[in-house]
C-alpha positions as CSV (number, residue, x, y, z in Angstrom):
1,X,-38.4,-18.9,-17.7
2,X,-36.1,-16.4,-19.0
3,X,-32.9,-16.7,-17.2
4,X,-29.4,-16.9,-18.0
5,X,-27.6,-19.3,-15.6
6,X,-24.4,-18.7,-14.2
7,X,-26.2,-15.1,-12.7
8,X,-27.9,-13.6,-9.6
9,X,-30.8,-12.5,-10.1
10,X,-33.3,-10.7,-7.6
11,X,-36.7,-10.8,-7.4
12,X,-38.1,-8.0,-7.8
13,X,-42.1,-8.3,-8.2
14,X,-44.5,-11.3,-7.7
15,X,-48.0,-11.6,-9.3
16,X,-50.8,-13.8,-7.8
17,X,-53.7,-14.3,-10.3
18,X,-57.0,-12.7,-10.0
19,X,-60.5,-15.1,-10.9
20,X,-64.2,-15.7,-11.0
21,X,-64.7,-17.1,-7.9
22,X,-64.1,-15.5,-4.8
23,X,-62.9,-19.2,-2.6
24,X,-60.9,-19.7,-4.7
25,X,-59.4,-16.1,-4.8
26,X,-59.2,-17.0,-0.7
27,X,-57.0,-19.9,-0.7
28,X,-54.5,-17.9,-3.8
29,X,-54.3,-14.7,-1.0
30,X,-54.1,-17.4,1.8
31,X,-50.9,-19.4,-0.1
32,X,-49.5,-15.7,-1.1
33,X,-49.0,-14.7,2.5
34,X,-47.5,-18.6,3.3
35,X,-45.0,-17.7,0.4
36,X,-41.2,-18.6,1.6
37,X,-40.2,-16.0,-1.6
38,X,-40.2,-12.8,-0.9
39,X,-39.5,-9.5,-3.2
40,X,-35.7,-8.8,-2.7
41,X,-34.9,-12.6,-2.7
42,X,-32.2,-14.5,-4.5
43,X,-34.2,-16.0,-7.3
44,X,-33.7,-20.2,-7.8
45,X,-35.4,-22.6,-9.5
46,X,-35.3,-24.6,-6.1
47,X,-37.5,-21.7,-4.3
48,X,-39.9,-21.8,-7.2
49,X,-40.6,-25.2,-8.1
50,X,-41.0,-25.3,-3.1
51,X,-43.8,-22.7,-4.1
52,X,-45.5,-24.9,-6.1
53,X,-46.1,-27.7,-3.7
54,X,-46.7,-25.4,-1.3
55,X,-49.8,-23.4,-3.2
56,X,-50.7,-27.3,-4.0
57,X,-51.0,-27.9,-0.3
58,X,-52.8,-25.0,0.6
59,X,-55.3,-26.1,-2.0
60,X,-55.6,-29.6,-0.9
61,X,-55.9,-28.6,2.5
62,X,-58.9,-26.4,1.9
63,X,-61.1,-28.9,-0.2
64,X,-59.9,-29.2,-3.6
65,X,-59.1,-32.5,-3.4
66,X,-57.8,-32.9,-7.7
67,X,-56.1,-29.5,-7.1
68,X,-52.5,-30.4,-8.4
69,X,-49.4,-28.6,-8.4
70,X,-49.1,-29.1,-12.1
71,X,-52.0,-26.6,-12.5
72,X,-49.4,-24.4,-11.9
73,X,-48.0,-22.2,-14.2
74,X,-44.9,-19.7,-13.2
75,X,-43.5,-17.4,-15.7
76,X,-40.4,-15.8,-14.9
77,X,-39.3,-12.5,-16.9
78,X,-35.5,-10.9,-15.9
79,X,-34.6,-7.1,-17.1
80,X,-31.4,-5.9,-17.7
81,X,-30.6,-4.7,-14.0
82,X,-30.8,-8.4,-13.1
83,X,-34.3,-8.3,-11.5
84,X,-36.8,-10.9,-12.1
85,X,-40.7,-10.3,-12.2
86,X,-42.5,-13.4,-11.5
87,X,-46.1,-14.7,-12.4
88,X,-48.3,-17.4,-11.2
89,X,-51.1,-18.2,-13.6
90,X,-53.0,-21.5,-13.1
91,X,-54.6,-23.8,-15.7
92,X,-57.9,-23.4,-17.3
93,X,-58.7,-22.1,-14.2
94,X,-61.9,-20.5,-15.4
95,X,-63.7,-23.3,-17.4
96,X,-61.9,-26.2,-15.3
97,X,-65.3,-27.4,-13.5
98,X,-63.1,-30.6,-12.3
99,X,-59.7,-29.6,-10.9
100,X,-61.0,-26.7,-9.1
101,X,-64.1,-28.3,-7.4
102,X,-64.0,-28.7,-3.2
103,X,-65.2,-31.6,-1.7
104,X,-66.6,-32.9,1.3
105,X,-66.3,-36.1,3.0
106,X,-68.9,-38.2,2.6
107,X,-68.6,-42.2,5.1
108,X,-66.0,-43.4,6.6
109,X,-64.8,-47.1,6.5
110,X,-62.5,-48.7,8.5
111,X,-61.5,-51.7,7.9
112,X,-59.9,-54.3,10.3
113,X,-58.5,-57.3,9.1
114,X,-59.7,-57.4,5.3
115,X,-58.5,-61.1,4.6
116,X,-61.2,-62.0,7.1
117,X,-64.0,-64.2,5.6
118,X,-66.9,-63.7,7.0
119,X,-67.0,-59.5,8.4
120,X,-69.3,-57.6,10.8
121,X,-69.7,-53.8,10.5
122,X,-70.3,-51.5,13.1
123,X,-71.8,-47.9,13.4
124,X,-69.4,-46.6,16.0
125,X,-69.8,-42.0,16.2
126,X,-70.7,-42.1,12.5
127,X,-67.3,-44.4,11.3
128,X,-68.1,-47.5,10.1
129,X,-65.5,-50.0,11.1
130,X,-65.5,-53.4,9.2
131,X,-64.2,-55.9,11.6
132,X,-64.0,-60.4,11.7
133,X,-66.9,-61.9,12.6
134,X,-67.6,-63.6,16.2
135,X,-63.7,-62.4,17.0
136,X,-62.1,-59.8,19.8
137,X,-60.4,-56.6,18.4
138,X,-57.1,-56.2,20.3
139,X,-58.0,-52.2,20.0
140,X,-61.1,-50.7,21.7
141,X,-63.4,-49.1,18.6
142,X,-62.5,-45.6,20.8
143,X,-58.7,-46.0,20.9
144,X,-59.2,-46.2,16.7
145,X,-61.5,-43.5,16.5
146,X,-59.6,-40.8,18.6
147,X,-56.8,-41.2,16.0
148,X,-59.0,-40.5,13.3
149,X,-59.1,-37.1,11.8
150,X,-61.0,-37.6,8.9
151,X,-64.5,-37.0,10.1
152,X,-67.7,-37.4,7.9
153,X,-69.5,-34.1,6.8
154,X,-66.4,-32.2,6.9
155,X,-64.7,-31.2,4.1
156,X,-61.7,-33.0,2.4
157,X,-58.1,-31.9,3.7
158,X,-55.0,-33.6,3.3
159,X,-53.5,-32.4,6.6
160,X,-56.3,-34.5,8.0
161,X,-55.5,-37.4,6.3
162,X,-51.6,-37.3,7.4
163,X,-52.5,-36.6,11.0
164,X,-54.7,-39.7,11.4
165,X,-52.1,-42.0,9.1
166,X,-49.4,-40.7,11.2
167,X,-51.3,-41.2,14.4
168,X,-51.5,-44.7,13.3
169,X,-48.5,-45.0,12.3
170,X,-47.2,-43.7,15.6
171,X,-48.8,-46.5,17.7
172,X,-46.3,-49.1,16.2
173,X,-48.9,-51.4,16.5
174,X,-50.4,-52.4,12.4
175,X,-48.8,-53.8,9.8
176,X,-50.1,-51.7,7.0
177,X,-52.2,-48.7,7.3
178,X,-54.1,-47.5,3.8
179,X,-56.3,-44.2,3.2
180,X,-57.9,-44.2,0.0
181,X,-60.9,-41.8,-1.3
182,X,-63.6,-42.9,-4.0
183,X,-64.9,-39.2,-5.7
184,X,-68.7,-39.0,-6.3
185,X,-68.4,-36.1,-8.7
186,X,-72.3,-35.8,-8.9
187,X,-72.6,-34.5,-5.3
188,X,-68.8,-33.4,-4.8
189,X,-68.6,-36.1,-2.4
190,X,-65.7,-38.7,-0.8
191,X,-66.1,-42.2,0.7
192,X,-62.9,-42.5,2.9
193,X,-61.3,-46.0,3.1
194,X,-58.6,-46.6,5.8
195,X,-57.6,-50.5,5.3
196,X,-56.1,-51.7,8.7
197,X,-53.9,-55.1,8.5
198,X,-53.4,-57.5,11.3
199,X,-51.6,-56.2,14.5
200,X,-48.0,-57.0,14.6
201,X,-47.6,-59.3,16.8
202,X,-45.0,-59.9,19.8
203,X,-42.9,-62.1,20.9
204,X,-41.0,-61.9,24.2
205,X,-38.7,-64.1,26.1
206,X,-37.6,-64.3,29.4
207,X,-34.7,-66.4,30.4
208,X,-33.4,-68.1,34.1
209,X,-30.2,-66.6,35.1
């Protein structure tokens, strides 16, 4: 950056970058028009460093599952009318076969109870939930299942992956809920692991009058 603080400056132009590969070219237009800076806005650090997560979450939700906000590099050049001229530029962006790569989900596990010794699993509309042996599951495999986003075949995207943890979540009714990916770089690839822990259980009372 090349700002003296203390000063308003305006923003006056803001520069997306141009590459070799037209998807990803998509998803830099897509987080452009998502931008909350605009040319005639008060330039901040604040508003900049919001851009970055937000052109990281655009990314992530479209497949690029290393994409990283720290890929991200802004330069910021003032004049001496107090305007500011801003440019995104992104990491080895061009040679980066690693960062930059989508992927798609692969199986998903879903695992009930993992300090069970002895486990079961069962094919239930391609998920594969990992369950006790020989015991009852207080949920219905379909109740679980309807509050999973993450589907196999489909391609990675982190808004998936907070809609079925807070769907989870929102039931009030595990302990601990987990979602972890293992990468199979040869074939762009994810396993998805969602580790379930033991309902909460509860207690009521009721007492004479």
């Amino acid at each position: 950056y090349v700002i003296s603080t203390g000063e308003s400056y305006i923003i006056n132009n803001i520069e997306y970058p141009t590459v070799n590969n037209n998807d990803i070219n998509r998803i830099i237009q897509l987080s452009s028009k998502k931008s909350e800076i605009k040319k005639g806005d008060i330039f901040t650090y604040n508003s900049l460093n919001k851009e970055r997560f937000l052109i990281e979450k655009v990314f992530q939700d479209n497949g690029y599952y290393k994409f990283s906000k720290d890929l991200i590099n802004i330069k910021a050049d003032s004049t001496q009318n107090k305007l500011v001229d801003i440019v995104f530029d992104f990491k080895n962006i061009n040679t980066d076969s690693i960062n930059y790569r989508k992927y798609d989900i692969n199986k998903v596990f879903i695992h009930l109870d993992n300090d069970a010794e002895f486990k079961d699993t069962v094919n239930y509309k391609n998920y594969y939930f990992i369950k006790p042996r020989n015991e009852n599951l207080k949920l219905k495999l379909n109740v679980i299942e309807e509050l999973i986003k993450i589907q196999p075949k489909n391609q990675f995207s982190e808004k998936d992956v907070e809609k079925t943890y807070n769907n989870l979540s929102n039931l009030s009714f595990f302990k601990k809920i987990e979602i972890e990916f293992t990468e199979e770089t040869s074939t762009n690839q994810l396993d998805c692991n969602i580790n379930i822990e033991d309902p909460i259980k509860m207690y009521y009372s009721i007492e004479a009058e």
